[in-house]
ZALUM-634348 format. One record per residue (C-alpha): x, y, z; residue in three letters. Coordinates in nm, 4 decimals, m for minus. Layout:
N
PT        xx        yy        zz  rest
PT         X         Y         Z   ALA
...
***
This chain:
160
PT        xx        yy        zz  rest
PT    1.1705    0.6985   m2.7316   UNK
PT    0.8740    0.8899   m2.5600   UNK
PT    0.5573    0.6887   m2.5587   UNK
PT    0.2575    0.8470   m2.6868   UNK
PT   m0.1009    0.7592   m2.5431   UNK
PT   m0.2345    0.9780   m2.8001   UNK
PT   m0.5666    1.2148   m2.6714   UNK
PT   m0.5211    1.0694   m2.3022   UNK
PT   m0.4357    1.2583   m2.0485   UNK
PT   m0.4151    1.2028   m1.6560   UNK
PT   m0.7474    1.3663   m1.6303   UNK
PT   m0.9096    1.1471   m1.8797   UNK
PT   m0.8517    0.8241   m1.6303   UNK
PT   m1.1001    0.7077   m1.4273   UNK
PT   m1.0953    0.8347   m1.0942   UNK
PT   m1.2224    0.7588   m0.7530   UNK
PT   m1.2913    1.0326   m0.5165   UNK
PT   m1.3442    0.8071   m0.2053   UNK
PT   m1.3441    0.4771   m0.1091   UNK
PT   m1.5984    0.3645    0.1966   UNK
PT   m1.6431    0.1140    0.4391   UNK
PT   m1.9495    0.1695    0.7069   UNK
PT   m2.1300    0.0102    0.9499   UNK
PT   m2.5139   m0.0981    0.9630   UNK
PT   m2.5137    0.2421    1.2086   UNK
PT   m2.3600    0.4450    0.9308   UNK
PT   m2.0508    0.4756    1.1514   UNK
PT   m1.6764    0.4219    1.0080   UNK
PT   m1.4865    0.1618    0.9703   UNK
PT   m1.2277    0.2452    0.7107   UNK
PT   m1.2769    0.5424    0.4667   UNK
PT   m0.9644    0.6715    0.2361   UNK
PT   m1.0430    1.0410    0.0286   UNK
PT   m0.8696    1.0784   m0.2607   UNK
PT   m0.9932    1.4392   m0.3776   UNK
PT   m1.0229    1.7786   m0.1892   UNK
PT   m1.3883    1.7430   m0.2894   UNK
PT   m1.4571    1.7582    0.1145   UNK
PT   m1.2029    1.9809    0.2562   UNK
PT   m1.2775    1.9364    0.6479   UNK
PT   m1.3720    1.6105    0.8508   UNK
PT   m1.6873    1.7804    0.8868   UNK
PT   m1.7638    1.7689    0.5669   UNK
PT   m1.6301    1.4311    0.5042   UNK
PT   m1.8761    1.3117    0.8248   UNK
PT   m2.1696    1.4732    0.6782   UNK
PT   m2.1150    1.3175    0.3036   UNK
PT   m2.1164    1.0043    0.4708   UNK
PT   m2.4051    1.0282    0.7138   UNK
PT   m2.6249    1.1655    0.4008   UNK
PT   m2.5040    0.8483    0.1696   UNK
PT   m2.5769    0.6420    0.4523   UNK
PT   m2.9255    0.7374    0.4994   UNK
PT   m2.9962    0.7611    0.1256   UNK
PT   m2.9314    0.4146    0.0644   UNK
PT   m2.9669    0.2298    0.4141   UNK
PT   m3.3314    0.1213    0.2975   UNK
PT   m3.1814    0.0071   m0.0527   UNK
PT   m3.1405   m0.3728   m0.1224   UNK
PT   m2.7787   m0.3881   m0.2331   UNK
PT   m2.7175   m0.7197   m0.0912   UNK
PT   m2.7393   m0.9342   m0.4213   UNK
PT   m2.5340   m0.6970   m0.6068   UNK
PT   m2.4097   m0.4017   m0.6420   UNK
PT   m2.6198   m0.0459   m0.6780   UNK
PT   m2.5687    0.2603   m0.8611   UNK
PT   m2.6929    0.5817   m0.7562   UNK
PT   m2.6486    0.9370   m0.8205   UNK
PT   m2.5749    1.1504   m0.4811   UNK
PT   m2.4742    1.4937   m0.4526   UNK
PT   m2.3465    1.5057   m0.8615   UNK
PT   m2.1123    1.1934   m0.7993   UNK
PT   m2.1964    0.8376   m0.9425   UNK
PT   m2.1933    0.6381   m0.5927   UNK
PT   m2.1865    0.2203   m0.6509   UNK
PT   m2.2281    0.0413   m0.3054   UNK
PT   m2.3180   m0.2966   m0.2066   UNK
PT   m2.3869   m0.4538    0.1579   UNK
PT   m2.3057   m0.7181    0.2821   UNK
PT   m2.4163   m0.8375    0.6463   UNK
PT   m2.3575   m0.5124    0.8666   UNK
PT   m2.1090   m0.3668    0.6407   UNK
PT   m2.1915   m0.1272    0.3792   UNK
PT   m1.9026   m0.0932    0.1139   UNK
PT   m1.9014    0.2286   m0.1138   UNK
PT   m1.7374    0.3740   m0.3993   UNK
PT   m1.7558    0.7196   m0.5265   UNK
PT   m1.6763    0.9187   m0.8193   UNK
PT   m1.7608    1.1942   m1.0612   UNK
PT   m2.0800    1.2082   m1.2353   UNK
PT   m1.8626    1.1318   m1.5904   UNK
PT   m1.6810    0.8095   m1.4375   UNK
PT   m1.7650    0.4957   m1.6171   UNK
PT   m2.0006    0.2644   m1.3888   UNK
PT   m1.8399   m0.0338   m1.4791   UNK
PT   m1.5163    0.0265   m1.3801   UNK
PT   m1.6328    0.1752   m1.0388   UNK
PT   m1.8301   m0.1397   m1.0026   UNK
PT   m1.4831   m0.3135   m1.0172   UNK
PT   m1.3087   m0.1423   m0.7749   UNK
PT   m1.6343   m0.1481   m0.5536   UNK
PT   m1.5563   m0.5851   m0.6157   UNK
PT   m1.2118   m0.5413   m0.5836   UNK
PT   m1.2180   m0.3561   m0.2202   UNK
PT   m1.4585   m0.6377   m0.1261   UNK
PT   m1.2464   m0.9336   m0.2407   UNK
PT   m0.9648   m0.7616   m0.0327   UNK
PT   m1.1775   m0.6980    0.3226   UNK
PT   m1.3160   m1.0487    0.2647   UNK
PT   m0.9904   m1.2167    0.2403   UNK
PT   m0.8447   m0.9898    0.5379   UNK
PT   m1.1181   m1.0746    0.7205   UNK
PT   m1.1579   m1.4432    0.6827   UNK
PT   m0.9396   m1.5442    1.0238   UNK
PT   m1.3083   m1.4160    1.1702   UNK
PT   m1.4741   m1.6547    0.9906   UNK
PT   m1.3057   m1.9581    1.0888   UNK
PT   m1.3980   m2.1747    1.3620   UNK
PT   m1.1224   m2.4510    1.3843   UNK
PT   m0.9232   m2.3142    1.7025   UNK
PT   m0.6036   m2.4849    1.5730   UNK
PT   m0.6384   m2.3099    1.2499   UNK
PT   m0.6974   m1.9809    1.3957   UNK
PT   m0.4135   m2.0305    1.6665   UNK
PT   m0.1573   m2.0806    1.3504   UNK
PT   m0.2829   m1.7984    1.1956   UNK
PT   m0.2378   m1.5968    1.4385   UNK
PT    0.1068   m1.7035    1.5129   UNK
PT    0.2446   m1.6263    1.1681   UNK
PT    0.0749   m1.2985    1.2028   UNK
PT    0.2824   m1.2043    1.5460   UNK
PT    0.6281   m1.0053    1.5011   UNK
PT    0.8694   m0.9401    1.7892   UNK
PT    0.7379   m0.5819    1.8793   UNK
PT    0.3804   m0.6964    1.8578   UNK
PT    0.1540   m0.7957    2.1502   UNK
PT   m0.0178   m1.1852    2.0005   UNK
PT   m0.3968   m1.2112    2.0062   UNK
PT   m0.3628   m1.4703    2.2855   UNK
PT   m0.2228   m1.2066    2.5292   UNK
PT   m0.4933   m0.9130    2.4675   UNK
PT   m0.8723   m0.9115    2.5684   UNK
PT   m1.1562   m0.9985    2.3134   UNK
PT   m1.2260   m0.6349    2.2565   UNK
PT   m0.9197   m0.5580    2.2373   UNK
PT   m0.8152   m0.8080    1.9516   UNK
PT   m1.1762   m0.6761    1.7831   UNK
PT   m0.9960   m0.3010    1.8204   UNK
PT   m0.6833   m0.4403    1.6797   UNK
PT   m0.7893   m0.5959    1.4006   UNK
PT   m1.0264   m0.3133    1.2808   UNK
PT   m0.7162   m0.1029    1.3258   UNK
PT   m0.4688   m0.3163    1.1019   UNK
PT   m0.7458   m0.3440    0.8710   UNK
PT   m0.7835    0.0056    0.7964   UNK
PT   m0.3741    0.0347    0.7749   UNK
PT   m0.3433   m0.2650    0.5523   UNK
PT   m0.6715   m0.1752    0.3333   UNK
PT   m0.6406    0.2320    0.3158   UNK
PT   m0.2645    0.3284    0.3363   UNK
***
């Protein structure tokens, strides 16, 4: 037997047009669109170069803002040098974009705690489990390159 969910329909769940993960420069890191709502790269660039510079001078470092940008609900929050956004249409329900905003936080931080530790012995194992047979280890590339391989996996593992 069919389930009914009764006046929903797919439109009627929230959605998330884009998901965005910047630099204190305003440059990517890792951004993921989920609508056609900016059709070219262009366009995508100069969405987030406008965000960026309408809430650079904001204090989103205790918690998360909201703001309304170009008719979509934006929530952001920063943290260090990276600035974490989330956007949606203007009829999306704040709460639940504050959520996902936490939830794609959570999920950076915990990919990105191997940074964070100093104990060599404990990064050395991590790194180890982390190596597969067609992979080059961290202990065989440069500094820079480890940096450019990890901001790589990152934006596999946190926008694919």
């Amino acid at each position: 037997m069919a389930h009914s969910y009764g006046e929903y329909s797919k439109e009627s769940y929230p959605s998330v047009k884009n998901i965005l993960l910047l630099d204190s420069e305003g440059k990517r890191v890792a951004v993921k669109y989920f609508s056609d709502d900016w059709p070219t790269l262009a366009a995508k660039l100069s969405f987030e170069k406008s965000l960026f510079a309408k809430t650079v001078k904001t204090n989103a470092r205790s918690e998360a803002e909201i703001t309304m940008f170009d008719s979509y609900i934006v929530v952001y929050k920063f943290v260090q040098d990276l600035h974490f956004f989330v956007t949606a249409g203007s009829d999306e329900n704040e709460l639940i974009l504050a959520a996902v905003l936490q939830g794609f936080f959570d999920a950076v931080g915990l990919l990105l705690r191997i940074i964070l530790e100093t104990d060599a012995n404990t990064i050395a194992g991590k790194v180890a489990t982390n190596g597969g047979d067609n992979t080059v280890t961290f202990s065989e590339q440069t500094l820079s390159q480890a940096f450019a391989t990890a901001r790589e996996h990152l934006a596999r593992s946190l926008l694919n």
